[in-house]
C-alpha positions in Angstrom: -60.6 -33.0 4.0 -61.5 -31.8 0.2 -58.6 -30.2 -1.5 -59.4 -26.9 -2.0 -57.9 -25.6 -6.0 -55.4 -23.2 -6.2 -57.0 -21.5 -9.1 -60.5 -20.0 -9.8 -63.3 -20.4 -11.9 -60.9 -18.2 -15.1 -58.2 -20.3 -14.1 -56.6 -17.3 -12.3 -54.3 -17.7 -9.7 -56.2 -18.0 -6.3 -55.0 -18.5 -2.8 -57.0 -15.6 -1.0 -59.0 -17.8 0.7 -55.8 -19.6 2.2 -54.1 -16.6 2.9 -57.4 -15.0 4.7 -57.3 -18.1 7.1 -53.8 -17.0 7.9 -54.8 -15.0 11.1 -51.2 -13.7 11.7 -51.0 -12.3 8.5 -54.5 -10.1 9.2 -52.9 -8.6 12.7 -49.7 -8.0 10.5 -51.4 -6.3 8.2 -54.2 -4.3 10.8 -52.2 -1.6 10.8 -51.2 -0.8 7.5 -47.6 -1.5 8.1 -45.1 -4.3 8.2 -42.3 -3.8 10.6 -39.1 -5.5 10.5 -40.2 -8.4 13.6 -43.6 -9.2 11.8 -41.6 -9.8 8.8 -38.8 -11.8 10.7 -42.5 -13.8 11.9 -43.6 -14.6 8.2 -40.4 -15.6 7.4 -40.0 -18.6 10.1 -43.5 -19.2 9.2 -42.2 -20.0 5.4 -39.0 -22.1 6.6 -41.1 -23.9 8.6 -43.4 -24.9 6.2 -41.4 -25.5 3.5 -38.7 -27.7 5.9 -42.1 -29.4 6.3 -42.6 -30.2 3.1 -38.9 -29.9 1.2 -37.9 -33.6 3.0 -40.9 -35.4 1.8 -40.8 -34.8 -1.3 -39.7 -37.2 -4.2 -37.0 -35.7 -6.6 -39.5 -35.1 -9.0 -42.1 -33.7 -6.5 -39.7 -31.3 -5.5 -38.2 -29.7 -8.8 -41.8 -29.5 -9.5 -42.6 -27.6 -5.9 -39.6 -25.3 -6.7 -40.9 -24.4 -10.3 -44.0 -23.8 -8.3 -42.6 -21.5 -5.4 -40.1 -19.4 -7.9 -43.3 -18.9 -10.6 -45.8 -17.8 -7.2 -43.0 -15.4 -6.1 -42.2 -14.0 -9.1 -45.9 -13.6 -9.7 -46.7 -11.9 -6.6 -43.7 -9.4 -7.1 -45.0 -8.7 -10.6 -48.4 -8.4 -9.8 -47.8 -5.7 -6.6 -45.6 -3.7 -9.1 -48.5 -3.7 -11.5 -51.2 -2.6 -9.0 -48.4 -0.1 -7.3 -48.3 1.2 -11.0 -51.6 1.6 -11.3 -52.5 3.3 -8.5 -49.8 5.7 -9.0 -51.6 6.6 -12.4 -54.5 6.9 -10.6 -53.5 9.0 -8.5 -51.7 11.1 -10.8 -55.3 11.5 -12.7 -57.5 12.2 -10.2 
Protein backbone atom coordinates (compact mmCIF):
# COMPACT_ATOMS: atom_id res chain seq x y z
CA UNK A 1 0.00 0.00 0.00
CA UNK A 2 1.59 3.59 -1.00
CA UNK A 3 1.96 5.88 1.99
CA UNK A 4 -0.13 8.52 1.58
CA UNK A 5 1.86 12.19 2.98
CA UNK A 6 0.56 13.93 5.71
CA UNK A 7 1.18 17.26 4.16
CA UNK A 8 0.21 18.97 0.78
CA UNK A 9 1.64 20.27 -2.11
CA UNK A 10 2.55 24.08 0.37
CA UNK A 11 3.65 21.73 2.83
CA UNK A 12 0.41 22.48 4.88
CA UNK A 13 -0.84 20.16 7.20
CA UNK A 14 -3.24 17.65 5.42
CA UNK A 15 -5.11 14.78 6.81
CA UNK A 16 -8.62 15.51 5.16
CA UNK A 17 -8.46 12.85 2.99
CA UNK A 18 -7.85 10.38 6.09
CA UNK A 19 -10.35 11.91 8.09
CA UNK A 20 -13.10 11.83 5.14
CA UNK A 21 -12.50 7.94 5.00
CA UNK A 22 -13.46 7.97 8.58
CA UNK A 23 -17.21 7.13 8.03
CA UNK A 24 -18.13 7.46 11.73
CA UNK A 25 -16.91 10.67 11.96
CA UNK A 26 -19.35 11.89 8.71
CA UNK A 27 -22.59 10.31 10.64
CA UNK A 28 -21.25 12.19 13.79
CA UNK A 29 -21.02 15.13 12.11
CA UNK A 30 -24.56 14.72 9.68
CA UNK A 31 -26.33 16.50 11.97
CA UNK A 32 -24.41 19.41 12.89
CA UNK A 33 -24.00 18.35 16.42
CA UNK A 34 -21.75 16.24 18.61
CA UNK A 35 -23.45 14.72 21.54
CA UNK A 36 -21.85 13.52 24.58
CA UNK A 37 -22.01 9.31 23.27
CA UNK A 38 -20.59 10.19 19.73
CA UNK A 39 -17.83 11.86 21.50
CA UNK A 40 -17.42 9.00 24.20
CA UNK A 41 -17.29 6.90 20.36
CA UNK A 42 -14.29 9.05 18.99
CA UNK A 43 -12.64 8.82 22.03
CA UNK A 44 -12.34 4.79 22.22
CA UNK A 45 -11.65 5.12 18.70
CA UNK A 46 -8.35 7.28 19.70
CA UNK A 47 -7.35 4.84 22.72
CA UNK A 48 -7.65 2.21 20.51
CA UNK A 49 -5.43 3.35 18.02
CA UNK A 50 -3.02 4.81 19.84
CA UNK A 51 -2.72 1.45 22.35
CA UNK A 52 -2.25 0.14 18.91
CA UNK A 53 0.57 1.91 18.10
CA UNK A 54 2.07 3.33 21.70
CA UNK A 55 3.51 -0.56 22.43
CA UNK A 56 5.34 -0.85 19.16
CA UNK A 57 7.09 1.80 19.24
CA UNK A 58 10.92 2.18 19.93
CA UNK A 59 11.82 4.87 22.67
CA UNK A 60 12.68 7.12 20.08
CA UNK A 61 9.70 6.43 17.81
CA UNK A 62 7.58 7.29 20.49
CA UNK A 63 8.85 10.64 21.95
CA UNK A 64 8.83 11.42 18.34
CA UNK A 65 4.94 10.20 17.95
CA UNK A 66 4.11 12.26 21.19
CA UNK A 67 5.77 15.49 19.76
CA UNK A 68 3.70 14.60 16.88
CA UNK A 69 0.19 13.99 18.58
CA UNK A 70 0.68 17.22 21.20
CA UNK A 71 1.87 19.58 17.93
CA UNK A 72 -1.55 17.98 15.80
CA UNK A 73 -3.78 18.80 18.85
CA UNK A 74 -2.57 21.91 19.61
CA UNK A 75 -2.88 22.75 15.98
CA UNK A 76 -6.27 21.71 15.51
CA UNK A 77 -7.40 23.69 18.74
CA UNK A 78 -5.64 26.78 17.34
CA UNK A 79 -6.82 26.50 14.06
CA UNK A 80 -10.84 26.03 15.13
CA UNK A 81 -10.33 29.10 17.34
CA UNK A 82 -8.94 30.94 14.40
CA UNK A 83 -11.71 30.05 11.92
CA UNK A 84 -14.41 30.43 15.07
CA UNK A 85 -12.79 34.05 15.13
CA UNK A 86 -13.20 34.66 11.88
CA UNK A 87 -16.49 33.78 11.28
CA UNK A 88 -17.59 35.72 14.21
CA UNK A 89 -16.03 38.93 12.37
CA UNK A 90 -17.81 37.88 9.52
CA UNK A 91 -20.69 37.77 10.87
CA UNK A 92 -20.34 40.84 12.80
CA UNK A 93 -19.73 42.58 9.19
CA UNK A 94 -22.22 41.36 7.12
Amino acid sequence: MARTSWLNDDSTPDLDDQVAKLDHFAASLADGMIDAQELATQEANLVAAMKAVEAQLSDDQHAKVTKLLAELTAYSVMRTLHDMAKARIQKAIA
